[in-house]
N, C-alpha and C positions, 0 to 999 in steps of 0.2 A: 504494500500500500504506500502511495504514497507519503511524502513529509507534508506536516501540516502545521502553520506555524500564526499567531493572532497575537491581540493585547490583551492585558491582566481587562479585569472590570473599573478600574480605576485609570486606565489607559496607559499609563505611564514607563510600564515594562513590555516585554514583548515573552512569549512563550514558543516554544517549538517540540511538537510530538512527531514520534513515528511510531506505528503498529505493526502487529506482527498478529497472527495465529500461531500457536506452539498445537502440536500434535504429538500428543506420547501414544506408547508402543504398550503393546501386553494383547489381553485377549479384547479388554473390554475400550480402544481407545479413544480419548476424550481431546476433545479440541479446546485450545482457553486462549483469550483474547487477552494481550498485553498491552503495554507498550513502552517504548525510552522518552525521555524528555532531557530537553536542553543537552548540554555535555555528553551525556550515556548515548542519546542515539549518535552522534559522531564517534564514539570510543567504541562502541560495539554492533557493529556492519556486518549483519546477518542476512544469510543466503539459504535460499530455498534448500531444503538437503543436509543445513547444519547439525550436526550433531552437539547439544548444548545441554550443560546443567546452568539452570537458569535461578540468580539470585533475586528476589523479586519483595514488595512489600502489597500486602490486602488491605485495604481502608474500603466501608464502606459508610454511607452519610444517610440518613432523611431527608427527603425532598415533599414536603407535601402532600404526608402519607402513605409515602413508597420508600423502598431502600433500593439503594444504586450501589454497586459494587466496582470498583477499578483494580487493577493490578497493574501496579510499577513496577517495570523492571529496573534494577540497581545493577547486574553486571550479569554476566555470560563467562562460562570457560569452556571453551572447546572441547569433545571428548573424542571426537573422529580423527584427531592429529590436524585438523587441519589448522595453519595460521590464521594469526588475528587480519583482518585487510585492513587497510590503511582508507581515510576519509575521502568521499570521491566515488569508490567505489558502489555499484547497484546493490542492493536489498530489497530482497522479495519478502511473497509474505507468512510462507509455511516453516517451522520450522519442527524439528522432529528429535522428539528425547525416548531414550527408551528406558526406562527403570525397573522393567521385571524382573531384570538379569541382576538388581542389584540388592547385595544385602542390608539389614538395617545399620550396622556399622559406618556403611559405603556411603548412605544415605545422610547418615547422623554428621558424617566429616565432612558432607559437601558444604563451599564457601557459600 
């Protein structure tokens, strides 16, 4: 997906997102909507295919007698060998983890 980038509501800053779909692996797989903001989407430049443990934070708010759910992503590490890519580069928007294979130890250490 593309970058998406506006003013605060007070106008005076400027904000910039990018999204992604994460797709994990196993029997039952679940798609979940992220995204990077400001700094993080330039520092982690994700490609369809990546194989990634994905560092991320959950906030969810009230709006008017509804709850709304966001997931920021905070960092990425590679787990398919592949390098980090340098800013510039394209980013798509699936990204693919697989964690069946992994134990709870494996899980507990991830950054």
């Amino acid at each position: 997906m593309p970058a998406r980038a506006g003013f605060t509501g007070r106008g005076s800053e400027t904000w910039k997102v990018k999204e992604y779909v994460l797709r994990t692996f196993g029997r039952y797989p679940r798609e979940i909507f992220f995204y990077f903001a400001d700094w993080t989407m330039e520092t982690y430049l994700l490609e369809e295919g990546d194989e990634v443990f994905l560092n991320f934070d959950i906030e969810s708010r009230e709006y008017h007698g509804r709850w709304y759910t966001r997931i920021r992503g905070l960092g990425a590490q590679f787990i398919s060998g592949a390098p980090m890519r340098v800013p510039g580069e394209s980013a798509r928007r699936a990204l693919y983890l697989d964690m069946s294979d992994l134990s709870p130890d494996e899980i507990a250490s991830m950054p």
